[in-house]
C-alpha positions in Angstrom: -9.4 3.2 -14.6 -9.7 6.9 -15.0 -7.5 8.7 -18.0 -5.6 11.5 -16.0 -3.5 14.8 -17.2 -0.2 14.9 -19.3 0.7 17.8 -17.5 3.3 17.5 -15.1 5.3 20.2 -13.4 6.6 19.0 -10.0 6.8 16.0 -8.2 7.7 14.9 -4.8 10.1 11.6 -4.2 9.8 9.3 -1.5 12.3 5.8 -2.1 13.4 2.9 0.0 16.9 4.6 0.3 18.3 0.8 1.8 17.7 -1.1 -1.8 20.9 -1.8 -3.6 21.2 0.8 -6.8 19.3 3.4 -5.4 21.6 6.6 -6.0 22.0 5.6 -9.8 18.6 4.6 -10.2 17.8 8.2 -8.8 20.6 9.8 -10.6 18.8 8.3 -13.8 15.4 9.5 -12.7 16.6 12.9 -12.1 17.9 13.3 -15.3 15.3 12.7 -17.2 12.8 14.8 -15.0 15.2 17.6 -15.2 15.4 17.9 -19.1 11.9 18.5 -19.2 12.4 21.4 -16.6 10.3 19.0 -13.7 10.7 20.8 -10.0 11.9 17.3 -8.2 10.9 17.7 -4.4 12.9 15.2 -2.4 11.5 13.2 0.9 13.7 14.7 3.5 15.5 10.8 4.2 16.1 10.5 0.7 17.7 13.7 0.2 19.9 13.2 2.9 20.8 9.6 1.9 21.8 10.6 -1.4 23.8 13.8 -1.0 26.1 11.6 1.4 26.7 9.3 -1.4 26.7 12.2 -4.3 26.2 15.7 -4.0 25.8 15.9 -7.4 23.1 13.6 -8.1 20.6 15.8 -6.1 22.0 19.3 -7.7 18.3 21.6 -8.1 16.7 19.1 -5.9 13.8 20.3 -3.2 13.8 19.3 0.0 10.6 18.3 0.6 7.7 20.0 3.3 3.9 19.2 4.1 3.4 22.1 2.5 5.1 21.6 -0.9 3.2 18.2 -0.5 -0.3 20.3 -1.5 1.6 21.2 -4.7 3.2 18.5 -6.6 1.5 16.9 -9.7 2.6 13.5 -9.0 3.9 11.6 -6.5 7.0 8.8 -7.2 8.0 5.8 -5.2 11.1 4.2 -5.9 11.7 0.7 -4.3 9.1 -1.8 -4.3 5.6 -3.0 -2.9 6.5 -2.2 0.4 8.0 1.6 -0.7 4.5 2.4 -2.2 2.9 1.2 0.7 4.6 3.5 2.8 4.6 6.3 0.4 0.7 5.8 0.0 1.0 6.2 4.0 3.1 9.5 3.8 0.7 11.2 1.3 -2.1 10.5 3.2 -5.4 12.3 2.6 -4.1 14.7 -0.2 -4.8 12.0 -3.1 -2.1 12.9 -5.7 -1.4 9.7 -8.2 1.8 7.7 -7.0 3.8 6.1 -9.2 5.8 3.6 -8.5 9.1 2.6 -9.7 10.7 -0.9 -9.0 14.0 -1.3 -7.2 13.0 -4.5 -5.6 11.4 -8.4 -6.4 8.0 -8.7 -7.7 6.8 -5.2 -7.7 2.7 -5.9 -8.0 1.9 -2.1 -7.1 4.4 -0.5 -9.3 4.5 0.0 -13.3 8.3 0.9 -14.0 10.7 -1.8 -13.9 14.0 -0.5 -12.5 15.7 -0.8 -16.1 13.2 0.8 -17.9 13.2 4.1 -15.8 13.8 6.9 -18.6 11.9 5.0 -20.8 9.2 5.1 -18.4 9.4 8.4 -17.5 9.3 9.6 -20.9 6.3 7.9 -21.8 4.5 9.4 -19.1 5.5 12.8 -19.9 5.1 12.6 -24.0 1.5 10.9 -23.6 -0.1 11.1 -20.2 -1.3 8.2 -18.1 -4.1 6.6 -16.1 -4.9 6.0 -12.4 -6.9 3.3 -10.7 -9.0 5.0 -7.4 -7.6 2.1 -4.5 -10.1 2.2 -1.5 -8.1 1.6 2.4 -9.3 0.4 5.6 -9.5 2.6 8.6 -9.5 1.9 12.2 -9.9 3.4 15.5 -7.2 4.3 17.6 -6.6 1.5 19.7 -3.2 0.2 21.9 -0.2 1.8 20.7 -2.0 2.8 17.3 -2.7 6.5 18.1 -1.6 8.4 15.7 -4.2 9.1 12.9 -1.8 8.6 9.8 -0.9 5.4 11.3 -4.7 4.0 11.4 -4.5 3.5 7.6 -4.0 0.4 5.4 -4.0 0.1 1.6 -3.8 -3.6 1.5 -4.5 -5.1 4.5 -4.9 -5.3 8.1 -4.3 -8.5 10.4 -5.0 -9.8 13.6 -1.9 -12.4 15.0 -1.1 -14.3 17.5 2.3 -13.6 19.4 2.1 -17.5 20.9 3.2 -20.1 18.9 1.3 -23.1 20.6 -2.1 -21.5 21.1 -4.7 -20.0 19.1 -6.9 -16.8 19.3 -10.4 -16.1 19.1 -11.7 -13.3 17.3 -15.2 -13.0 17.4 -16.2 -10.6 14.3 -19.3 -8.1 13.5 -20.6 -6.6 10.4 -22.8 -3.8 11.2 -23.2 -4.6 14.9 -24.5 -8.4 13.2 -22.9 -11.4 14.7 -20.8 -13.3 11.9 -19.0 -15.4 13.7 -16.1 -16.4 15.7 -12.7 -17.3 14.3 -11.0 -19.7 16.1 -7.5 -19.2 14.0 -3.6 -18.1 14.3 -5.2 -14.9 12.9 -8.1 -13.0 10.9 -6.5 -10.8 7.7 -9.0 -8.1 6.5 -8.2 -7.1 3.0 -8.8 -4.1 0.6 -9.1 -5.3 -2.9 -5.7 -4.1 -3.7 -4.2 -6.4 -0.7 -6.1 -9.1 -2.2 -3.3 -10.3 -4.1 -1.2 -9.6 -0.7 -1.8 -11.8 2.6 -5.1 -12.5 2.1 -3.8 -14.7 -1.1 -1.2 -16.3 0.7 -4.3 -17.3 3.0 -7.0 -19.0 0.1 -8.6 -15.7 -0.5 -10.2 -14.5 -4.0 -8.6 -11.6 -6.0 -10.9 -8.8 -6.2 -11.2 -6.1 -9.3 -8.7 -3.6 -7.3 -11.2 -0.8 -8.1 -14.2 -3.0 -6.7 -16.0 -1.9 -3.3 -15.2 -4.9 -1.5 -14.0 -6.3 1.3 -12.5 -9.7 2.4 -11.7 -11.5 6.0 -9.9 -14.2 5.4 -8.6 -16.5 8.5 -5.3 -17.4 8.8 -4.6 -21.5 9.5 -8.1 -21.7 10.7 -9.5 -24.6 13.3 -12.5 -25.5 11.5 -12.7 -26.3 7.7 -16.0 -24.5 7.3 -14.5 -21.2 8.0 -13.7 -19.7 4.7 -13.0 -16.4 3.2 -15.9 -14.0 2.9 -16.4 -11.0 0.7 -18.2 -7.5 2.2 -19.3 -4.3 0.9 -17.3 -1.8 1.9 -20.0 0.5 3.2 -20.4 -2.0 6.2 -18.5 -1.0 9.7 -16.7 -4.3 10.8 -15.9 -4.7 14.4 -14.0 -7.8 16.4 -13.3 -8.9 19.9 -10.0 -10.4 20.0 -9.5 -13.4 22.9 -6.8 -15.4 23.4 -4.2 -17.1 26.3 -1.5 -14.6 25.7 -1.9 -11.2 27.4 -1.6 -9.9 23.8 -2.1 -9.9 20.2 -0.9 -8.4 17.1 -2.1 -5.9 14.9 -0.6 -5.3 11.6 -1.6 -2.0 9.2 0.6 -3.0 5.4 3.3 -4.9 7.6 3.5 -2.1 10.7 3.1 -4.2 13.7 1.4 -3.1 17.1 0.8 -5.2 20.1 -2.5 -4.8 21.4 -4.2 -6.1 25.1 -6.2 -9.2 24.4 -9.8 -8.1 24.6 -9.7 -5.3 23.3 -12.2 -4.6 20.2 -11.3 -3.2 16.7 -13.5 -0.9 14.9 -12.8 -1.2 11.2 -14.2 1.0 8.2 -13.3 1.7 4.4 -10.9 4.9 5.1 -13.0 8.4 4.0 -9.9 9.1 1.0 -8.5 7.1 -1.9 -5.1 5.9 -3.0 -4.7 7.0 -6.9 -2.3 4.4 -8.9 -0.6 6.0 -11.8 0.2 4.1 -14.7 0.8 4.2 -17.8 -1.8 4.3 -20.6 -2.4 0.8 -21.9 -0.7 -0.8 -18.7 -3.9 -2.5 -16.8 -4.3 -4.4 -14.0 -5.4 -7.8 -15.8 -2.3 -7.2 -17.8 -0.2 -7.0 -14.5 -1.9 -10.4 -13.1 -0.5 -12.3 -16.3 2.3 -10.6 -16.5 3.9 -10.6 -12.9 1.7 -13.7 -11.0 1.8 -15.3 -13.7 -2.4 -15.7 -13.7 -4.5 -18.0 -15.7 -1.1 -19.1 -18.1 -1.4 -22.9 -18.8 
């Protein structure tokens, strides 16, 4: 974990505009951005969503551009896991630190609990924080994947099944090596950070989020002696995907694409970072104890 700046100027807001107490928890947020003079850019959804429900709340608010993007000193998410996936996604290659605020459940990614928000905020601003570099996977365009921005995963990518009464194949290669060939309802392929994701929910190890790792983990696998593996992340993975159905699924942090069975998947760690803000003292053993419940008797 890297100690970051205190300084903090301008940042942009992206939100899960859906989640139930979103204009007050942004009203809140605004608020206590705005007394310390903060330029608050707003995602252009989110800007929209709330001035239909209060023109006030969003009174000095930015609408957000690409270009302002290349600006801001931080990056928020409000909602949940699945916000800060997708706000990860919309910053892309700029690596700003994104921190994320919780509107939703269980919240793993983010370190602001929905009713601690000023509190939060305040902390941040008064005495700086900290940010963990999270590695992504990167694919080649394949199927309906074709744009670039959506080639990118911070947790996770998976191969499915769309049949419920067959299997698939998915014959897998690390550095052009043969590993072997999982005969499975899937094949998840996890960063360190999606480690506590699917590839958990699938009898995978947590990884260190900050280690350079990878995992493939199968999904109801055929064959007890088909168990997760960890990879370095320097090493190019590459499957062949068969199967009865004419296809299969790809899905990049929960965006699903069907794909032609046969076709092969080039997978790499992505050539930028994800930076996790939190606040100083908050750490990611702390977060394991605290939210999954971890190692507690």
């Amino acid at each position: 974990m890297a100690e970051s700046y205190s300084q903090i100027k301008s940042v942009a807001v992206y939100g899960s505009i859906m989640k139930p107490g979103f204009t007050k928890a942004a009203d809140e947020l605004f608020q206590t951005l705005r007394k310390h003079n903060i330029t608050i850019y707003l995602a252009p959804k989110v800007s929209a969503f709330i001035a239909s429900q209060d023109s006030r709340v969003v009174e000095n608010c930015k609408v957000l551009t690409d270009k302002d993007l290349l600006n801001v000193d931080m990056v928020l998410s409000l909602g949940g896991d699945g916000t800060f996936l997708k706000t990860a996604q919309a910053v892309g290659a700029i690596e700003l630190p994104i921190l994320g605020i919780n509107l939703g459940n269980l919240g793993f990614l983010v370190d602001i609990s929905g009713g601690e928000i000023t509190a939060g905020i305040e902390d941040i601003l008064k005495n700086g924080f900290s940010t963990e570099c999270r590695s992504q996977l990167m694919i080649q365009p394949i199927g309906q994947i074709s744009d670039p921005g959506q080639c990118i995963a911070l947790n996770e990518l998976a191969v499915l099944k769309t049949e419920t009464s067959s299997m698939i194949k998915v014959s897998a290669y690390v550095n052009g090596e043969f590993l072997c060939t999982y005969k499975s309802d899937g094949l998840v392929i996890s960063t360190p950070t999606g480690s506590t994701a699917y590839a958990m929910s699938v009898g995978a190890s947590i990884l260190d989020p900050e280690s350079n790792d990878m995992l493939l983990a199968p999904v109801a696998p055929h064959s007890l002696n088909q168990r997760p593996i960890v990879i370095p992340d320097d090493k190019v993975i590459e499957l062949e995907v068969e199967g009865r159905s004419e296809n299969f699924l790809i899905s990049l942090d929960g965006r699903s694409y069907h794909c032609k069975t046969g076709s092969k998947i080039k997978i790499s760690k992505a050539p930028f970072s994800v930076y996790v803000a939190k606040r100083k003292g908050h750490t990611y053993f702390q977060t394991l104890r605290d939210k999954l419940m971890w190692g507690v008797n």
